[in-house]
N, C-alpha and C positions, 0 to 999 in steps of 0.2 A: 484632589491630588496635588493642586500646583501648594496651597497650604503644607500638608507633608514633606513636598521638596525644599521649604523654606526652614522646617525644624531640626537642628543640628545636633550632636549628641557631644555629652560632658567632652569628648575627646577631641572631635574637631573642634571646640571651642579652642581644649589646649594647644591643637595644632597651630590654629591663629594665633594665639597669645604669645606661641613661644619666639617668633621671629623680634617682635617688640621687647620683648620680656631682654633678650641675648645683647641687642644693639643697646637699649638703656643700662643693660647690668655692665657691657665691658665700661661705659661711663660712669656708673655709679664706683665704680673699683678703681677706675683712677683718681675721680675725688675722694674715694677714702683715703687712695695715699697718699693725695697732698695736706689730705685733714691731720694723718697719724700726729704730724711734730709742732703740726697748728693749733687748728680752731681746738679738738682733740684735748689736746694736752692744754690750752686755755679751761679748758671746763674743768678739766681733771685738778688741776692744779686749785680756780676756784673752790672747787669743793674739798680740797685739802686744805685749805686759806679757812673754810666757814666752820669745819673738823676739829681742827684745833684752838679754835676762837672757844668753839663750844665745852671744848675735853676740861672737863673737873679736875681730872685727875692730873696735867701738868702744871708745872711750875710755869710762875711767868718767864722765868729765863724759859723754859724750854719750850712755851709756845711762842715765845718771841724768835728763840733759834730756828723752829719750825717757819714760822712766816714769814722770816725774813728769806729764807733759803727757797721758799715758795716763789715770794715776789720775784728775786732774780730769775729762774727759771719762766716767772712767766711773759716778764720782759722778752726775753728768745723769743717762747715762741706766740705772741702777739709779732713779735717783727715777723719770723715766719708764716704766721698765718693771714698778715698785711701784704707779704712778698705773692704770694699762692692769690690773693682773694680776685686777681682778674682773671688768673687760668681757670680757676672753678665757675667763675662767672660764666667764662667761653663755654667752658664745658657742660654748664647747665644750660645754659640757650642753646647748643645744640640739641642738646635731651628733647629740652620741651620744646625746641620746634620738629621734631624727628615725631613726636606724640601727637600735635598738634595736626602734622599732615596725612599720617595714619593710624592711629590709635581707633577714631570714629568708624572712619570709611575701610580699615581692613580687620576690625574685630567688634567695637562695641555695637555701631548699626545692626552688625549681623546676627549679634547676641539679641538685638534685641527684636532685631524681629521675628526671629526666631521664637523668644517668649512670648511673643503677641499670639502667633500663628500657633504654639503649643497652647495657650491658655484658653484660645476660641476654639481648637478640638477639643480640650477639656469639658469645656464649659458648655458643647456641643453635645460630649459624649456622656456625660451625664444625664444632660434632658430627654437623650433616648433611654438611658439606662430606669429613668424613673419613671417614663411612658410604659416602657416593656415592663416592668414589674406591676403597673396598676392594671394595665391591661390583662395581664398574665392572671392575676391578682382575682380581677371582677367579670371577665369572660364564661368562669365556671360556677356564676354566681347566679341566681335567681332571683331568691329572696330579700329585700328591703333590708330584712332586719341581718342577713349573709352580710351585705354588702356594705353595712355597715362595721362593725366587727371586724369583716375585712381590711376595710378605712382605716382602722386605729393600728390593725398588725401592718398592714403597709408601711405605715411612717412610723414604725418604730424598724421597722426592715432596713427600711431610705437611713435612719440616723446615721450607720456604720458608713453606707456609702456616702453621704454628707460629710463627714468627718475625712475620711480618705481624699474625698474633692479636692476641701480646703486645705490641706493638707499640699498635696500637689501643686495647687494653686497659687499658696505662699512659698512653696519650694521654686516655682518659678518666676516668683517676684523677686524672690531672693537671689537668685542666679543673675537677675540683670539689676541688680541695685549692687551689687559685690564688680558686675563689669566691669559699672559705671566708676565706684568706688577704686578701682584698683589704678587707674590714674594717678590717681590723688595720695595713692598709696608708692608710688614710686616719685611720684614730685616729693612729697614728705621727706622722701630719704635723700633726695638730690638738694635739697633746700634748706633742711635741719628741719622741718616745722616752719620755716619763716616762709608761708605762704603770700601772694600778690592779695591785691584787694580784690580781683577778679576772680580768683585761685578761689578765694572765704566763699564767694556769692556763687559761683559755680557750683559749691557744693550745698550749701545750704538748699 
């Protein structure tokens, strides 16, 4: 019993996730919009700078008029996105120490143990399921050559519930590998991809 008390369902999962999910998302929303006339607009801008380097189709007056009108614009907003780059900073240290102190200890722990304690009545309740069928199986049996025969229809019986097993079994690896991952899936967006060296090895 105390196993079942510890297995949670897709919803309380969401229930935990969502208090983390809220405090990082109003952070993620204000570095976007310190990103909008920034970092933002430095990308946008390069990849119009790379667009036109590449277009066949313009003259060189006109992709020199293009680039040049690019570079000024991206002047702006590098100074913009140099003015913003310690507010985001703050803003990101808050995030991931806000993850850091509950992320484990008030949703992914519980996810995962959760999976444990789902995966060993799995793995439990299979080996009664495939006791109860042999038994079922070769109880009404006499014959040497019955119980044979029987043998081979058994385990093609077992295949289908084999199949469903593993099945479940990898659904609940997957549920605490996506947990673990979803960290790493909100640092992503608070950091561009520019992950810590610790960030890389954590996840690897």
């Amino acid at each position: 019993m105390a196993e079942k008390s510890i297995i949670i369902s897709a919803e309380e999962e969401a229930i935990l996730l969502k208090p983390i999910d809220e405090y990082v998302g109003k952070i993620q929303e204000q570095i976007d919009a310190l990103r909008v006339e920034g970092s933002d607009k430095v990308n946008s801008l390069k990849n119009q700078i790379a667009i036109a380097k590449e277009n066949k189709n313009l003259t060189k007056e006109e992709q020199n008029k293009i680039i040049g009108e690019c570079k000024k614009n991206l002047e702006k907003a590098k100074a913009t996105e140099d003015a913003n780059k310690q507010q985001i900073a703050k803003l990101i240290a808050d995030a991931e120490s806000f993850l850091s102190k509950h992320y484990n200890s008030e949703y992914y722990n519980i996810v995962a143990k959760s999976c444990e304690a789902e995966k060993k009545a799995e793995n439990s309740n299979f080996e009664k399921l495939k006791a109860e069928e042999h038994k079922k199986a070769v109880s009404s049996l006499k014959d040497a050559e019955e119980i044979k025969a029987e043998k081979y229809t058994y385990k093609n019986k077992l295949y289908d519930a084999q199949m469903t097993h593993e099945s479940r079994i990898q659904e609940i690896k997957d549920r605490k590998h996506d947990a673990y991952m979803h960290k790493f899936h909100l640092i992503d967006l608070l950091r561009m991809s520019k992950y810590t060296f610790a960030q890389k090895q954590a996840q690897n």
